[in-house]
VOPAGU-2260 file (C-alpha; in pm, 1 decimal, decimal comma):
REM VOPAGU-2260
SITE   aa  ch    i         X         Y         Z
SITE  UNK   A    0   -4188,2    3186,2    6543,5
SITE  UNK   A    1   -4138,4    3042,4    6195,1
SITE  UNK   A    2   -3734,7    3024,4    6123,6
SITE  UNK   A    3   -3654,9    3274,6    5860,0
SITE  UNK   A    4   -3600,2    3066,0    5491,2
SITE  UNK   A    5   -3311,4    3039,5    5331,0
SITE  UNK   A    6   -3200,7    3258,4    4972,6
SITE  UNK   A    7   -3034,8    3079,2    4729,6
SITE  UNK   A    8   -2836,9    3290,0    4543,1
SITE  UNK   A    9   -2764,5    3214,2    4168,7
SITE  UNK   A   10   -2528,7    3451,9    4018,4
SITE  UNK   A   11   -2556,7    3365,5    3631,8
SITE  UNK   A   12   -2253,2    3619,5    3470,8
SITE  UNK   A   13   -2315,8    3765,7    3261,4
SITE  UNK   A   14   -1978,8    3648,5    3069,3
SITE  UNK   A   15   -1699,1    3930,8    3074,7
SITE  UNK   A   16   -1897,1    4110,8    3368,2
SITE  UNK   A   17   -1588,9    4050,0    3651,5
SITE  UNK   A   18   -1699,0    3662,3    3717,1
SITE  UNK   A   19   -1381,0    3488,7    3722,8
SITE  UNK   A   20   -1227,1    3754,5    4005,4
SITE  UNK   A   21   -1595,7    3731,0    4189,2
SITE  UNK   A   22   -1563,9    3353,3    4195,5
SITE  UNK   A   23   -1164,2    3399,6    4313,9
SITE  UNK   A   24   -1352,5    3629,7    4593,9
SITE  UNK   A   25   -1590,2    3385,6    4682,7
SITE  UNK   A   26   -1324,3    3105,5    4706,0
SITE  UNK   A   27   -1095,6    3301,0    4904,8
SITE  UNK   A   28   -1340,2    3376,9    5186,8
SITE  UNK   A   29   -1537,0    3030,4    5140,1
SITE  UNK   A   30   -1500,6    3014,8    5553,7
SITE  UNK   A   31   -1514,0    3358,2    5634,0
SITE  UNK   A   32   -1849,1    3409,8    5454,2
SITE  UNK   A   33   -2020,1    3079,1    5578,1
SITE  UNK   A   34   -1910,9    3195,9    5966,6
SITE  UNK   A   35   -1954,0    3555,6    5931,2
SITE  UNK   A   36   -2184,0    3640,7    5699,6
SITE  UNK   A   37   -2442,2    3291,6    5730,7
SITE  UNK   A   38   -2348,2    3261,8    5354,7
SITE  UNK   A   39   -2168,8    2922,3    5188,3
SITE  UNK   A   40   -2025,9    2887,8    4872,2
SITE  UNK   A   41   -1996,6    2517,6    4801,9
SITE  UNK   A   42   -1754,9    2298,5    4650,6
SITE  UNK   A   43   -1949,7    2002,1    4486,2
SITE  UNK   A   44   -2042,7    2267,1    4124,7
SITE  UNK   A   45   -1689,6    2297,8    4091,6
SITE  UNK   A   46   -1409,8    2450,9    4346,1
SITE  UNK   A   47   -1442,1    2795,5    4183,8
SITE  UNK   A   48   -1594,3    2852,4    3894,6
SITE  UNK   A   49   -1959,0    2618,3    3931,7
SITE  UNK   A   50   -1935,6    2493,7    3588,8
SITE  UNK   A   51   -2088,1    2169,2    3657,7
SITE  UNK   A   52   -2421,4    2337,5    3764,0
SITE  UNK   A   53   -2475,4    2393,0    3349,0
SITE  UNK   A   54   -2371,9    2034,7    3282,8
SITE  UNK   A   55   -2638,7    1949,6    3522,9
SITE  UNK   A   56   -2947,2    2123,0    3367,0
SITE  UNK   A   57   -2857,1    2208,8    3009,8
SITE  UNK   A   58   -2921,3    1996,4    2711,6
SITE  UNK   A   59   -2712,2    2229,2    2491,6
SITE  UNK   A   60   -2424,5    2434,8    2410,4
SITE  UNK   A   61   -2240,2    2253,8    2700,6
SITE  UNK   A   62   -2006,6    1994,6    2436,4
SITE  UNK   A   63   -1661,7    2099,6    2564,4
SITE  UNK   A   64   -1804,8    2099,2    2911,9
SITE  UNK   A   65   -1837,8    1749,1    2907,4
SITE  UNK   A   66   -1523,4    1676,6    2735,3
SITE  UNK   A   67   -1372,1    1849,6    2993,8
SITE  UNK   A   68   -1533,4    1640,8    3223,8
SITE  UNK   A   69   -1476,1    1325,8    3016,6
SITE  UNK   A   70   -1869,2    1237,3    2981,0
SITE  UNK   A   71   -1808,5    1142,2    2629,2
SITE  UNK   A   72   -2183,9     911,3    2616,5
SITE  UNK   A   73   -2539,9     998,8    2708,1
SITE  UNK   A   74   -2541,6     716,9    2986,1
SITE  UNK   A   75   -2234,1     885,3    3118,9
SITE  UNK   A   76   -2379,6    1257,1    3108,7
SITE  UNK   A   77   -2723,3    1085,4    3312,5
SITE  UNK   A   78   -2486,7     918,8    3573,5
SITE  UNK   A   79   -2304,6    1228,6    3616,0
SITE  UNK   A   80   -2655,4    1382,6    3698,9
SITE  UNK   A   81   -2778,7    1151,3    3934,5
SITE  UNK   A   82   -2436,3    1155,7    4153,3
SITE  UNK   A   83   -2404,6    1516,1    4154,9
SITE  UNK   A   84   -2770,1    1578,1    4269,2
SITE  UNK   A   85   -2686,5    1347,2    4513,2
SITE  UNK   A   86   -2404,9    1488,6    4664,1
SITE  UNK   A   87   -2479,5    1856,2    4639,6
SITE  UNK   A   88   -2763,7    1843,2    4834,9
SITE  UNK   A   89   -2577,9    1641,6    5058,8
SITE  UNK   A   90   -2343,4    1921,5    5090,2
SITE  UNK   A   91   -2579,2    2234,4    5117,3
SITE  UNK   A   92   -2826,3    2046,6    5368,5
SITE  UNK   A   93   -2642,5    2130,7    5674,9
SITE  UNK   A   94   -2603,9    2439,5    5624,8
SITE  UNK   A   95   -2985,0    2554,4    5519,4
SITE  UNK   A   96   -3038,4    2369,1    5836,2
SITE  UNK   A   97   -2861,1    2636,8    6026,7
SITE  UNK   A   98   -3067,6    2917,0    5805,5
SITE  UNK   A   99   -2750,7    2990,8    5624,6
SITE  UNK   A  100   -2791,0    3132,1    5261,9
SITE  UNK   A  101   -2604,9    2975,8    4985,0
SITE  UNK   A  102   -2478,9    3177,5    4701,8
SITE  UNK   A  103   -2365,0    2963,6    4333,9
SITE  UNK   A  104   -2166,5    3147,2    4042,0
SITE  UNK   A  105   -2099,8    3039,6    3670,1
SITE  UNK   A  106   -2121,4    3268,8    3381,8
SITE  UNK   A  107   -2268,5    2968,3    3145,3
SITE  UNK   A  108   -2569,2    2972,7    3340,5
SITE  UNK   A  109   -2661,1    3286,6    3126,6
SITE  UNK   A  110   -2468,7    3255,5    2798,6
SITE  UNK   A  111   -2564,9    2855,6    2749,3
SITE  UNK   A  112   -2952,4    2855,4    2849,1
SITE  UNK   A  113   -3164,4    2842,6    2570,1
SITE  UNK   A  114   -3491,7    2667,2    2670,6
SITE  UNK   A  115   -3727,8    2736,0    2971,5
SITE  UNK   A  116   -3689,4    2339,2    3077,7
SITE  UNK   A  117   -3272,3    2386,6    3110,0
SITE  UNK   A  118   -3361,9    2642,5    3392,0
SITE  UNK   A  119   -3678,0    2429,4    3570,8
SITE  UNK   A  120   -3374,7    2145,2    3573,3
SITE  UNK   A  121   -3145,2    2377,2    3741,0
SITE  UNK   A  122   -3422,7    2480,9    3964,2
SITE  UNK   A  123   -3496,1    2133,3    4067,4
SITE  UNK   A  124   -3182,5    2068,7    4260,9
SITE  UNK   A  125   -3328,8    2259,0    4518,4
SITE  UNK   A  126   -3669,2    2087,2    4506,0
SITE  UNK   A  127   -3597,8    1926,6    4873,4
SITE  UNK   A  128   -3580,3    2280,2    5046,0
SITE  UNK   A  129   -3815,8    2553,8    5130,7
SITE  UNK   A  130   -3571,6    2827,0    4977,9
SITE  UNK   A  131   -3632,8    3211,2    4818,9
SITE  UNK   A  132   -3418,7    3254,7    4476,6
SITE  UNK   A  133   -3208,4    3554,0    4400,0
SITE  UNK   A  134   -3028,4    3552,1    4001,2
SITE  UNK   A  135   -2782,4    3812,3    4029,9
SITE  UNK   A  136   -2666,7    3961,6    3674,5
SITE  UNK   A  137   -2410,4    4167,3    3561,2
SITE  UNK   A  138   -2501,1    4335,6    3228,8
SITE  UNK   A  139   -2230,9    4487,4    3014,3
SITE  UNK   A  140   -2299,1    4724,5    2684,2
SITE  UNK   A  141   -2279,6    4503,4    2378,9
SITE  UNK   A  142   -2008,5    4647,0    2187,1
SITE  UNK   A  143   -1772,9    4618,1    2500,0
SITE  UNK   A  144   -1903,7    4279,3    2553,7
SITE  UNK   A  145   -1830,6    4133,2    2196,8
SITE  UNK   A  146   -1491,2    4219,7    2195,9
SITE  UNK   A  147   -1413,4    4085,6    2568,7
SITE  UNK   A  148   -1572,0    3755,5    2450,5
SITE  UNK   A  149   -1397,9    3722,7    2134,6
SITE  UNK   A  150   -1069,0    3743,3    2336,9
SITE  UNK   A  151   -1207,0    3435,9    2547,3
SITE  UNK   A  152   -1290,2    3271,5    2244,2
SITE  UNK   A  153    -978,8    3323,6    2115,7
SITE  UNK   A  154    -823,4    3225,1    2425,1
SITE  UNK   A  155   -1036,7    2865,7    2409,7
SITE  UNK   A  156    -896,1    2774,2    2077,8
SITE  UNK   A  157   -1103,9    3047,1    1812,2
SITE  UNK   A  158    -888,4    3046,7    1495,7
SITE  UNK   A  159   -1076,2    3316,7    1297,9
SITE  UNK   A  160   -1098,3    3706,9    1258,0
SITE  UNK   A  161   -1369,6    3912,0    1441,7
SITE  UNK   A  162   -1729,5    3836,9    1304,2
SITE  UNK   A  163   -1844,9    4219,8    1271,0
SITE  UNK   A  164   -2194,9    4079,8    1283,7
SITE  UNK   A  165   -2143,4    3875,9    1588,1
SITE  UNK   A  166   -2376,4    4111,7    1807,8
SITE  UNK   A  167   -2682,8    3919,4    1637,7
SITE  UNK   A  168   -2592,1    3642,3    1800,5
SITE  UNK   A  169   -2875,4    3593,7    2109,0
SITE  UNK   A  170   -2617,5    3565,6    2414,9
SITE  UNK   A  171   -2580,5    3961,8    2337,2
SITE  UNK   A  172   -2968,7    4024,0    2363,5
SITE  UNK   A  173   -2979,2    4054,1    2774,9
SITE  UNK   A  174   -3360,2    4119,3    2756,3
SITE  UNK   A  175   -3384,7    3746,8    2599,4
SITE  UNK   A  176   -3216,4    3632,0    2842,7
SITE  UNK   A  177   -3382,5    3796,4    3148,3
SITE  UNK   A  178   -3735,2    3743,8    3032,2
SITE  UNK   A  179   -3664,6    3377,3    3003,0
SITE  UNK   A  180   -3467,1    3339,0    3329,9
SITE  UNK   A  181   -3785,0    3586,6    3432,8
SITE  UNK   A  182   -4007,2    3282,9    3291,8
SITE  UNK   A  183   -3928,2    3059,9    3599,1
SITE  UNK   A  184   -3811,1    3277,3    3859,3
SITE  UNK   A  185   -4072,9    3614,2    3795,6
SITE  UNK   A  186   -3882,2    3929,8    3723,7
SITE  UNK   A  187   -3911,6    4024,6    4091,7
SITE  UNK   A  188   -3701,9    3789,1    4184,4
SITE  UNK   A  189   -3394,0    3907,6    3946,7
SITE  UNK   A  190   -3135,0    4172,1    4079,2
SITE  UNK   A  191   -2985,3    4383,3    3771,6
SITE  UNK   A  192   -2635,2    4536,0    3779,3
SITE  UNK   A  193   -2476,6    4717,3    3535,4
SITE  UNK   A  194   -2144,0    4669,3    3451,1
SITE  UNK   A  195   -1963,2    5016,5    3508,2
SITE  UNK   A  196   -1760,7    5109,6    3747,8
SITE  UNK   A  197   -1950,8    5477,7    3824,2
SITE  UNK   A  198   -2279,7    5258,7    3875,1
SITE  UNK   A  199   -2118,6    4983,1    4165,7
SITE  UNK   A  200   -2139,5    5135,9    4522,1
SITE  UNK   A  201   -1790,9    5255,9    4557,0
SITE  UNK   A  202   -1678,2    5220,6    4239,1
SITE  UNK   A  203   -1582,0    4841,2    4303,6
SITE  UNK   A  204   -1704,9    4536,6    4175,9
SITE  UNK   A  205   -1665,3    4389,3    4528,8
SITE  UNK   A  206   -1830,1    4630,8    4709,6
SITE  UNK   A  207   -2134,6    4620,2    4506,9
SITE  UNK   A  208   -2183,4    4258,5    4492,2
SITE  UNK   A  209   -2178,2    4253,7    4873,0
SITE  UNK   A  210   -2438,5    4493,0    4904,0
SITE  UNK   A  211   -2653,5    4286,6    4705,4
SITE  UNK   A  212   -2550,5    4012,6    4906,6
SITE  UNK   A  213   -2681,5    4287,0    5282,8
SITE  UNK   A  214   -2265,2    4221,7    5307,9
SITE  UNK   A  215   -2247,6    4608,9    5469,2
SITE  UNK   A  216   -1840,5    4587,1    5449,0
SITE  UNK   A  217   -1524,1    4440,9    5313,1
SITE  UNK   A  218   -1328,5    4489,4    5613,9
SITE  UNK   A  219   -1258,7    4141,4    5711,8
SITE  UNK   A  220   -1294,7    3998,3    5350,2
SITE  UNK   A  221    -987,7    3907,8    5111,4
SITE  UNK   A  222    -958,5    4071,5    4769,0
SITE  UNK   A  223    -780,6    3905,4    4474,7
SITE  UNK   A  224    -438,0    4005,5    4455,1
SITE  UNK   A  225    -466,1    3988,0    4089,4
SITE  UNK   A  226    -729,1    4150,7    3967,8
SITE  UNK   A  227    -682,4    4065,2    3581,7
SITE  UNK   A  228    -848,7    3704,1    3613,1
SITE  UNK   A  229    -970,3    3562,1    3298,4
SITE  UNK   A  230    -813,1    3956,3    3155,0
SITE  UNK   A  231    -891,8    4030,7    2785,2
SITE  UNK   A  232    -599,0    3971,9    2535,3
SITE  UNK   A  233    -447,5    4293,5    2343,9
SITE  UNK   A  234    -472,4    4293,3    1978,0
SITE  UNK   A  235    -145,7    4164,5    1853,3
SITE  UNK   A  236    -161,9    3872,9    2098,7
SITE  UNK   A  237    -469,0    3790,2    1949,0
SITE  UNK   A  238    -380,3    3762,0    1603,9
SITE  UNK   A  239     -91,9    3571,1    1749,8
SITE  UNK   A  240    -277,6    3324,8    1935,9
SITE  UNK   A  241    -536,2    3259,6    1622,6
SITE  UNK   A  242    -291,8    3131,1    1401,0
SITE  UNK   A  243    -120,6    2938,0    1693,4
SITE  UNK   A  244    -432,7    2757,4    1743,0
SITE  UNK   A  245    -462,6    2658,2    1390,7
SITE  UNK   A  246    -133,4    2462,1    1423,2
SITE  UNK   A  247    -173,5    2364,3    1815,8
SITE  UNK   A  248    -547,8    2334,5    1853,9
SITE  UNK   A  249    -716,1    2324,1    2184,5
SITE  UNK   A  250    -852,4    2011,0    2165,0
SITE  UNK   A  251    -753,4    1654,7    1985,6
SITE  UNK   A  252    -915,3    1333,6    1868,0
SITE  UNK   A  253   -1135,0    1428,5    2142,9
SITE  UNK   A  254    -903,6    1533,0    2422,4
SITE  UNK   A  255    -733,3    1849,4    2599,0
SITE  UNK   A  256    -456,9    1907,2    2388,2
SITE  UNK   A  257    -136,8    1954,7    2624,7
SITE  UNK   A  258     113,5    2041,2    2412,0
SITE  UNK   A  259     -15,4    2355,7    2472,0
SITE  UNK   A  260     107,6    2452,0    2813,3
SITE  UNK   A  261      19,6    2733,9    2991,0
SITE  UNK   A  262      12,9    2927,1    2632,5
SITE  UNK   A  263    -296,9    3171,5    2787,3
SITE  UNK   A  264    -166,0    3211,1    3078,5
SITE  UNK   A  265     117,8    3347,9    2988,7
SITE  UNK   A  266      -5,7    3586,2    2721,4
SITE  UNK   A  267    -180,9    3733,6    2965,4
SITE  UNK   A  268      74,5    3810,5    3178,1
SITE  UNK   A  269     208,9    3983,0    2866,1
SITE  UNK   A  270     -27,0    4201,8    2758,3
SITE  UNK   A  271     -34,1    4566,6    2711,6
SITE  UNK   A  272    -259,1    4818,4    2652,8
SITE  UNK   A  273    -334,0    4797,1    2317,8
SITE  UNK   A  274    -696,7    4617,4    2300,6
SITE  UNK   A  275    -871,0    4520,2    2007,4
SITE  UNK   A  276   -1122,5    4758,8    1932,8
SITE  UNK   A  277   -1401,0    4881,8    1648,0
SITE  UNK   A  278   -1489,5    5227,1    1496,6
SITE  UNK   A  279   -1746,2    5451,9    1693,5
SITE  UNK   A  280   -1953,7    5395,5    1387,6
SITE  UNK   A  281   -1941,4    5047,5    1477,8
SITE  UNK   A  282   -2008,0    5124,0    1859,4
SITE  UNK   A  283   -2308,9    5296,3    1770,4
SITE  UNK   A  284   -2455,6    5050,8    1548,4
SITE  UNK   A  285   -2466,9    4821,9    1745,9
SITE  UNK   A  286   -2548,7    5074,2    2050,2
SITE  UNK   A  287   -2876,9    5160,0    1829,7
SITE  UNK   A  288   -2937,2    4780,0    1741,9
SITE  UNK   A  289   -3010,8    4730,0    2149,4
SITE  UNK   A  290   -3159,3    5080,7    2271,0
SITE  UNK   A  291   -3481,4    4956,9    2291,7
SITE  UNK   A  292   -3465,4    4612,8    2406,6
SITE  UNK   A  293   -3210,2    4785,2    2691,0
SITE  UNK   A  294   -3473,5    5088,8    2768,6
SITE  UNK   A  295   -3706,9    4805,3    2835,5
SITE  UNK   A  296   -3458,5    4632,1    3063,0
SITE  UNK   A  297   -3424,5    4980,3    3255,1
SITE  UNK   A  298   -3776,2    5031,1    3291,9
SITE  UNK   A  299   -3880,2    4659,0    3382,5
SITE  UNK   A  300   -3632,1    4506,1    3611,6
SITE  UNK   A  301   -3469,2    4842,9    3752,8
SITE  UNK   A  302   -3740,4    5048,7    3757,8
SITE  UNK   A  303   -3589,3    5363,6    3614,9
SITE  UNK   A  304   -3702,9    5563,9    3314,6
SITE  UNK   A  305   -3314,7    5617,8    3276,5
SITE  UNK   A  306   -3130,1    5450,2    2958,1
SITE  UNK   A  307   -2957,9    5122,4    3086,6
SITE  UNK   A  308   -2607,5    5212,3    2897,8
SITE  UNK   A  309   -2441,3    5585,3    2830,8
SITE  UNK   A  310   -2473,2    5641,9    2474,6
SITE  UNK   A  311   -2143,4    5651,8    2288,4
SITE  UNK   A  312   -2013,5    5976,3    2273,5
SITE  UNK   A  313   -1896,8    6129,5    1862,8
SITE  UNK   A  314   -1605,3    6303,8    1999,7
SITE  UNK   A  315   -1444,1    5975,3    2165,5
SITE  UNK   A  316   -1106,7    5927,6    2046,5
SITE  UNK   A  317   -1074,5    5604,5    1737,5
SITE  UNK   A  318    -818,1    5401,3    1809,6
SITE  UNK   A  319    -613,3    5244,9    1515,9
SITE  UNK   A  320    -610,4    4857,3    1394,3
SITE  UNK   A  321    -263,9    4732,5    1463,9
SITE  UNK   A  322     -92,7    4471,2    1224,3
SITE  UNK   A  323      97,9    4135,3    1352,6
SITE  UNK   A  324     452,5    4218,1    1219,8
SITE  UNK   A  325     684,5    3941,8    1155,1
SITE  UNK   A  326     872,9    4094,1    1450,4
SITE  UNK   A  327     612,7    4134,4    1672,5
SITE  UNK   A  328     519,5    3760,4    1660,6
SITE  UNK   A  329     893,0    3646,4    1694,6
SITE  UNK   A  330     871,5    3848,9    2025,3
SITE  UNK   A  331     573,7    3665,5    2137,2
SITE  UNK   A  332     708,7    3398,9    2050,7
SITE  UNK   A  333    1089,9    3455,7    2231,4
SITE  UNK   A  334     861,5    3564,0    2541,6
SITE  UNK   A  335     657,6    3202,4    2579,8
SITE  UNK   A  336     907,9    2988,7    2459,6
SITE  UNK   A  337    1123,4    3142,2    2792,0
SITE  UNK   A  338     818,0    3109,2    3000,4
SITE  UNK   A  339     786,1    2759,8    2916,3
SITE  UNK   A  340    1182,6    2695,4    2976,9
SITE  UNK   A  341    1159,1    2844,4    3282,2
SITE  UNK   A  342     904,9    2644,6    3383,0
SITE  UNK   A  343    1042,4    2348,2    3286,8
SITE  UNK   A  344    1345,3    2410,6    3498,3
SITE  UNK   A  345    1163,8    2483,4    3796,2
SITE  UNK   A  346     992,0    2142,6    3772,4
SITE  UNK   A  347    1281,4    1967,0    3708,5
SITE  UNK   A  348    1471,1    2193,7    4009,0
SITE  UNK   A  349    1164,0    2036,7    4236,6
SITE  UNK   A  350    1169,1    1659,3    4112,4
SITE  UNK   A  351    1575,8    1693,7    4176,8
SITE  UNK   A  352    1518,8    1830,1    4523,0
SITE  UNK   A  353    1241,7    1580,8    4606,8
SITE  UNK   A  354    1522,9    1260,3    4527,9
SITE  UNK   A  355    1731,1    1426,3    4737,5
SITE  UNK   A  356    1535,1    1469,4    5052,6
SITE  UNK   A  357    1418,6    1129,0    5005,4
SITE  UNK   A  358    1789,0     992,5    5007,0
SITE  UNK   A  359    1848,2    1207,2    5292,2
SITE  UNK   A  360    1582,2    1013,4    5530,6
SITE  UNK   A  361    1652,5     671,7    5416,4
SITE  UNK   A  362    1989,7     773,5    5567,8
């Protein structure tokens, strides 16, 4: 009897669809689901987050990627690509050869692909195995989707004021996306989720990616702690954070900036409740400006006859635009400059403490 293949799971984001705490999950049970479950999550893409899988196979939209990666040169990018071929299927080899399944994550894979060729590449590090493919997606409703990213952009230096018009842009047409992930792979071969709690099994995130994953329980899994990874600024903190990047920029002559700190990081662990929102108007303009590209979605990679989002409801409450006050931006302000003291105190507290014990076994 034929020994049952392999799935290689790619989960592609979408971006602001729960990635960052599904790749946290992922990490955190990295043994658990490789001895359990016949499932491995490698290491080689990245520890977490696989962002090196879209500096493998994209041409485009991945500059910061390699200038986080310091491939600064074409020859550097192609040696890069050669190496990590190399050594990922040296990593995932033993483990197909036990019939285990492996399962990659990294929201660029859907946001950054713009060609059919960038996903063939991506395909091809596989070429060596007899594998199935799964892409699992996320999809969020637009309007909800624009305003979590703009945070993130914010968040990865953005120094300007909500584009209105920003839905236009193609990362926010999901049927674009699909049919040209759909172009490789075949549309049977894509599993749709939509990103609301009422429509994940349980009303979990968690839950409902293991079921896609024939995971039948979370019982001897680990959940994230903190379940705010990669959480969406409030409004205040935003305008805060766009002028801040104006003066302390994320990146310089070509480099990480790191005068910067842990400036994100500690916003977020600031935030309240007030999130940057639009007018229902708004909401249903741009609600209208997808119906039919998301009906299609519904009816040809989830079968159903059903409308992929709720419509926005008239009577939901608007929420006000808040203002930056002087004030309010001294606070901020108060708040990271102690964050960064105290920081600074603990690290000097450990380099102290380190002397110390070193003293103490020369002794």
């Amino acid at each position: 009897m034929a020994a049952k293949k392999s799935t290689i799971y790619i989960h592609i984001g979408t971006i602001k669809t729960g990635t960052t705490s599904l790749q946290h999950f992922f990490h955190l049970n990295r043994n658990l689901l490789a001895e359990k479950h016949q499932l491995y999550y490698p290491k080689t893409p990245g520890f977490k987050n696989h962002t090196k899988l879209p500096l493998y196979a994209f041409d485009e939209n991945v500059k910061e990627l390699r200038i986080r990666h310091g491939l600064d040169s074409s020859e550097a990018l192609q040696r890069f690509r050669k190496q990590f071929k190399i050594k990922f299927s040296d990593e995932i080899k033993p483990h197909l050869a036990h019939s285990k399944s492996i399962l990659v994550s990294s929201e660029h894979l859907s946001s950054r692909a713009v060609k059919k060729s960038e996903i063939e590449q991506l395909m091809s590090l596989f070429e060596d195995f007899d594998v199935n493919f799964k892409i699992i997606v996320y999809l969020r409703r637009q309007d909800k989707m624009m305003l979590s990213t703009y945070s993130t952009w914010v968040k990865a230096g953005g120094r300007w004021k909500l584009n209105p018009n920003a839905y236009k842009n193609r990362r926010y047409n999901h049927l674009e996306m699909l049919n040209l992930w759909a172009s490789v792979i075949g549309k049977g071969n894509i599993i749709v989720k939509v990103f609301e709690k009422q429509k994940m099994k349980g009303g979990d995130l968690f839950q409902d990616f293991c079921q896609v994953l024939s995971i039948p329980s979370l019982v001897d899994l680990q959940i994230p702690v903190n379940d705010n990874l990669n959480s969406s600024l409030d409004e205040e903190q935003i305008q805060f954070l766009t002028l801040f990047n104006k003066f302390v920029p994320v990146i310089t002559e070509g480099k990480p900036n790191t005068l910067r700190g842990d400036i994100v990081k500690h916003l977020e662990s600031y935030s309240s409740e007030n999130k940057l929102d639009i007018s229902i108007m708004e909401k249903q303009k741009i609600y209208s400006y997808f119906e039919k590209d998301n009906n299609k979605i519904a009816e040809q990679y989830l079968g159903s006859e059903m409308t992929l989002f709720d419509p926005i409801p008239d009577s939901q409450e608007e929420t006000k635009p808040i203002r930056l006050t002087a004030d309010k931006a001294v606070e901020i302000a108060a708040y990271l400059w102690t964050k960064q003291q105290e920081e600074l105190t603990e690290k000097s507290w450990t380099t102290d403490l380190k002397k110390s014990l070193k003293k103490i076994f020369r002794l």
